[in-house]
GUBALO-283639 format. One line per 10 residues: number of its first residue (from 1); their letters; for each residue x, y, z of C-alpha. Coordinates in steps of 0.25 Angstrom, whole numbers. Example, Ala and Ser with C-alpha at 12.3 -4.5 7.8 and 13.67 -1.06 7.14 Angstrom:
REM GUBALO-283639
1 = as = 49 -18 31  55 -4 29
REM end
This chain:
REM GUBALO-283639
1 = xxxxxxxxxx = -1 108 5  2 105 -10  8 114 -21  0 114 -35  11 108 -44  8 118 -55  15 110 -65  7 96 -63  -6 100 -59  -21 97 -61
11 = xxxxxxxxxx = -32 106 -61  -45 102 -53  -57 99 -62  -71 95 -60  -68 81 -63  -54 84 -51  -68 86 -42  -75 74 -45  -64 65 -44  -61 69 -30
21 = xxxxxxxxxx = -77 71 -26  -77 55 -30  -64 50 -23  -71 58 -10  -84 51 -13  -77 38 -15  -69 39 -1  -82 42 6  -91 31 3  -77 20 3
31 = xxxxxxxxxx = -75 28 20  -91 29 23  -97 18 16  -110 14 12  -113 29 11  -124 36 4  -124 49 -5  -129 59 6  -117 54 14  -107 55 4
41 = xxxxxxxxxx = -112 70 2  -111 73 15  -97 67 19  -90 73 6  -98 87 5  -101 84 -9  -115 86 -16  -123 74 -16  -126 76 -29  -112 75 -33
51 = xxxxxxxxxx = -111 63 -24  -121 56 -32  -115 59 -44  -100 52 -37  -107 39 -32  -113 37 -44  -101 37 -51  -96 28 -43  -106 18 -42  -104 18 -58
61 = xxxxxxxxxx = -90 17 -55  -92 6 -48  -85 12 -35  -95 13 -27  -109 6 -24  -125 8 -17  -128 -1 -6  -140 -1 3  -147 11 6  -144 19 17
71 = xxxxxxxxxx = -152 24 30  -158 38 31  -170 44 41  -179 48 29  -178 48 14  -172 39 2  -162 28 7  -148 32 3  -139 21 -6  -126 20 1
81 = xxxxxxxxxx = -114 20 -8  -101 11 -5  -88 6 -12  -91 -5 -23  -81 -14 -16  -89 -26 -23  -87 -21 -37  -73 -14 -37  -60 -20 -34  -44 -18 -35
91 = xxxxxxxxxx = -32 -27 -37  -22 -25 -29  -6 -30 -33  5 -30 -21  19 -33 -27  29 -38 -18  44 -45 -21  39 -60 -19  22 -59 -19  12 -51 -27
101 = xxxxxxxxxx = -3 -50 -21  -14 -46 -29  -30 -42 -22  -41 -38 -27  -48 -31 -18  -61 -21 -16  -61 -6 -14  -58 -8 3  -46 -16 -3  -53 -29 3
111 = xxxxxxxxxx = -46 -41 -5  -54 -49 -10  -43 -58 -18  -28 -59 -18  -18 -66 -25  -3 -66 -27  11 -69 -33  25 -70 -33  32 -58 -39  40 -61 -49
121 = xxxxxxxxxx = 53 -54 -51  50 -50 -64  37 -39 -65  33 -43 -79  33 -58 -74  24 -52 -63  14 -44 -72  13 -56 -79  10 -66 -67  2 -54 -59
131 = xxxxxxxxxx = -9 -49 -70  -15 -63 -71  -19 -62 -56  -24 -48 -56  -32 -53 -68  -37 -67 -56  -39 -56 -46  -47 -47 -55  -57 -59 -59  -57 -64 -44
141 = xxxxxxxxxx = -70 -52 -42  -76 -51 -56  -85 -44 -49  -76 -32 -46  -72 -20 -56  -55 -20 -53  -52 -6 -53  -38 -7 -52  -25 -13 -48  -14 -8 -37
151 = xxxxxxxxxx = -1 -13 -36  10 -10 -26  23 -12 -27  36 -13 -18  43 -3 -27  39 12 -33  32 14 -46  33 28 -54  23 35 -55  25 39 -69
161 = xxxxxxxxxx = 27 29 -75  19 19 -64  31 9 -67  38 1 -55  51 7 -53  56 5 -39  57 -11 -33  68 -17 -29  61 -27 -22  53 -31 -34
171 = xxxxxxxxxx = 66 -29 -43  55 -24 -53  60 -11 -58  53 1 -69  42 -9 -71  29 -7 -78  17 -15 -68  5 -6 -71  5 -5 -86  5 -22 -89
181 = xxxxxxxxxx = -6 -22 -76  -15 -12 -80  -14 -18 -95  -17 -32 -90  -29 -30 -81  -35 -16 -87  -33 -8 -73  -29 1 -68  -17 -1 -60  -9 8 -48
191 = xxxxxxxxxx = 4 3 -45  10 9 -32  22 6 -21  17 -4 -10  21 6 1  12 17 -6  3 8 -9  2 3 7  1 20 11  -11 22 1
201 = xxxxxxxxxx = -18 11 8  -18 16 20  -24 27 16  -33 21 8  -36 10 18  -31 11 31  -37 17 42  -27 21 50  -21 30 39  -35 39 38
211 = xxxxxxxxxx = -30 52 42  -16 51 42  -10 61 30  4 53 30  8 40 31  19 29 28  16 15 25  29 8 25  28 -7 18  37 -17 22
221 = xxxxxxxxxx = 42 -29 14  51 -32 4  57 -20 4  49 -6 11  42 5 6  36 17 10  22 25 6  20 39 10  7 44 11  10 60 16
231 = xxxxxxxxxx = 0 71 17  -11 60 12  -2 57 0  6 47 -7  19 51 -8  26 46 -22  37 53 -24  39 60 -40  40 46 -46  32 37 -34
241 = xxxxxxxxxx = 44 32 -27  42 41 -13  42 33 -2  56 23 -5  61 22 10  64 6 7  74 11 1  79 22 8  93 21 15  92 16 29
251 = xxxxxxxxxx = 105 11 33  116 19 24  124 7 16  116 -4 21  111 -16 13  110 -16 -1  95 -13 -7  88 -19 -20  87 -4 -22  102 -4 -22
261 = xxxxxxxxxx = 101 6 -11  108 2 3  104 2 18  88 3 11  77 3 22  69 -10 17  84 -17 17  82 -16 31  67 -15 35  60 -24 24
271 = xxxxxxxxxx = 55 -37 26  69 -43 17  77 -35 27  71 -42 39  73 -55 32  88 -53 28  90 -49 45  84 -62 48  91 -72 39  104 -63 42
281 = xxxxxxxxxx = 101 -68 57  100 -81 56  109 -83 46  121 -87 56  114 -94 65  107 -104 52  103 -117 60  104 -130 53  89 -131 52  83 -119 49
291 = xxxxxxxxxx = 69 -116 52  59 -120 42  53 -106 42  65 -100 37  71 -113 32  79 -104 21  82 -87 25  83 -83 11  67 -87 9  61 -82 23
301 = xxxxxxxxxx = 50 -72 21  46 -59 30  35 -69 34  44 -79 39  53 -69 48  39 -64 52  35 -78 59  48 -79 63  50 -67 73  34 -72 77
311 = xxxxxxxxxx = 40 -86 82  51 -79 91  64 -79 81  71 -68 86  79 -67 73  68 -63 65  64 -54 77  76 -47 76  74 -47 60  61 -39 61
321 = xxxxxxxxxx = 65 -29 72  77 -25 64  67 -25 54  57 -16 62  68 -7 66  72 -4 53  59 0 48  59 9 60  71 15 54  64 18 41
331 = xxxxxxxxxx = 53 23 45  59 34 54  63 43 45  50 41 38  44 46 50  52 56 53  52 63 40  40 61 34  31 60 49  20 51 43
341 = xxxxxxxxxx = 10 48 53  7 34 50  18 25 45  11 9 39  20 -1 38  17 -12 30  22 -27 27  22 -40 34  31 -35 46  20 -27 53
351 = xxxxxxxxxx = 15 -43 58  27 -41 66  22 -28 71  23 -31 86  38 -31 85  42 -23 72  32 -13 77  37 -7 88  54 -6 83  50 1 72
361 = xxxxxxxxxx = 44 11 80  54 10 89  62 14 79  57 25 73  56 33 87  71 32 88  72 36 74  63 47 71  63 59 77  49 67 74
371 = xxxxxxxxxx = 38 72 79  29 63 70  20 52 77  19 42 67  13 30 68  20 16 64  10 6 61  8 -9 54  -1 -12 41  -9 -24 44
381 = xxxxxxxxxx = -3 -36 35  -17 -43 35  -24 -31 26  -12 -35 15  -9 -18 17  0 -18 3  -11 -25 -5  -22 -16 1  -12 -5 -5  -14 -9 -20
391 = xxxxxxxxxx = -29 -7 -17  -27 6 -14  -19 10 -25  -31 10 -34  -40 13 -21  -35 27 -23  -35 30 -35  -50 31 -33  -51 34 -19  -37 44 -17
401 = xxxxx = -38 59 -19  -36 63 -34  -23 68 -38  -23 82 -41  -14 95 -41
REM end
């Protein structure tokens, strides 16, 4: 149930009808294409009539396209309607502390060309050296009408004033990316945490998440983040910084945050933190020749430690089941008071899943005490899931339900 907020509300028009009629359209032949007319009628209730006149707005609109003709038992052939995926396409921006990856991709968020670079320190620098490779990515398809960009980011942008505000991890802060982007390339441009951005892909996208109405993708990184999709929505928060558990207290006066918080979660679970453990480790015990796959601690990546554990080092073993026990640890009282039934963890430790896995499951049943059944499960690292989520940004600004009161 939802209250009509009688002081920020929107009355239903006829134009409030059409938009959703087309979204309903458009979700139908993207689930059941190539689909004719008659079918579309039928699966939505609508008139057929009035689903003449959607398609055909479509088709101008360069959404959707006809294809070959369909079978019938008697009379004229149907045309069969499906997604433009060879005209349309979207740009994609996944911002991270050390790398940047751009896509283009189609409307089933299949790349069709990537690129990427070295985040600088400073976010006008980065503008500066990011909108010449939108602009290369834009004219690797002329072929294709872009129809916008999505960018996420590991930090929280206002949603008044769609400025950056929130970072630590990028030490960007009340920064402006969407209004020099959209200026630069002449589209639109949706700017949106990576966690939220991960949860509105599975919706979008993931199979697994069809019928489920609440849903927690936590991403795993630099730092972590949290995306809440409860009751079928995203939850933002007032000023879209809902869903900060990074950087909620886990161990009272714990190590020191970027945030300037102690004891936060990520300082603990994160990629960084599982790092820190293992160098700690081996710190006393340095031998005179080191490895030459971590031949200096202060430069090992979480790719390193990952290829570590899979040759048998039972420090870095160690380092990513503390790791996984610590992500149990945050995630409890996730489960415990929110009861979501699916929880998505997302970043380069779920191809460690055969041991990380079961700890932080482990951990959760010794520390959640609820009736809920949720289910903890890995993203695939291979379908890139935080790059898939800039796609959807935009995806669903078509796609989504309409907002109204």
């Amino acid at each position: 149930m939802r209250r009509i907020d009688l002081s920020n509300f929107q009355v239903a028009t006829s134009e409030t009808a059409r938009d959703i009629n087309r979204r309903i359209v458009l979700n139908l032949i993207r689930t059941h294409q190539p689909i004719s007319r008659a079918d579309l009628a039928r699966h939505s209730g609508l008139q057929r009539s009035t689903v003449s006149v959607i398609a055909e707005q479509l088709i101008r609109d360069r959404w959707i396209t006809e294809g070959a003709n369909g079978h019938t038992p008697r009379g004229r052939r149907p045309q069969l309607l499906h997604l433009n995926k060879e005209r349309v396409g979207i740009i994609g921006i996944n911002i991270r502390p050390i790398t940047t990856t751009l896509a283009l991709a189609d409307l089933d968020a299949n790349f069709l060309a990537q690129d990427s670079l070295a985040t600088p320190s400073d976010p006008r620098q980065f503008v500066a050296e990011l909108v010449p490779r939108v602009r290369t990515l834009m004219r690797a398809r002329p072929e294709l009408t872009c129809e916008g960009i999505g960018v996420s980011l590991p930090g929280r942008v206002d949603l008044a004033s769609k400025k950056l505000v929130f970072a630590p991890n990028l030490g960007w802060k009340d920064f402006d990316l969407k209004t020099p982007l959209e200026k630069a390339t002449r589209l639109p441009v949706e700017l949106e945490n990576a966690a939220n951005s991960c949860a509105l892909s599975e919706i979008c996208f993931g199979r697994r998440a069809e019928g489920l109405r609440n849903l927690i993708v936590v991403t795993v990184s630099e730092g972590i983040g949290c995306g809440l999709i409860l009751n079928h929505q995203l939850v933002q928060g007032s000023t879209g910084t809902a869903g900060e558990f990074g950087h909620a207290t886990l161990i009272q006066d714990g190590l020191e945050c970027s945030c300037g918080n102690r004891g936060c979660w990520e300082m603990y679970a994160s990629n960084s933190a599982a790092i820190r453990h293992y160098t700690k480790a081996i710190a006393p015990t340095r031998p005179t020749k080191r490895p030459p796959l971590i031949e200096n601690e202060k430069t090992i990546s979480f790719e390193h430690l990952l290829r570590l554990a899979d040759q048998g080092d039972a420090k870095a073993v160690e380092a990513l089941q503390q790791m996984a026990k610590y992500l149990g640890m945050g995630m409890a009282p996730l489960i415990t008071g929110l009861a979501p039934d699916m929880i998505v963890i997302v970043g380069e430790v779920t191809r460690a899943w055969r041991e990380v896995g079961p700890i932080i499951r482990e951990t959760i049943k010794q520390q959640s005490f609820t009736r809920a059944e949720t289910q903890i499960v890995p993203s695939d690292p291979i379908t890139q899931p935080r790059l898939r989520g800039t796609i959807a940004l935009v995806l669903l600004k078509h796609f989504g339900a309409p907002s109204v009161a």
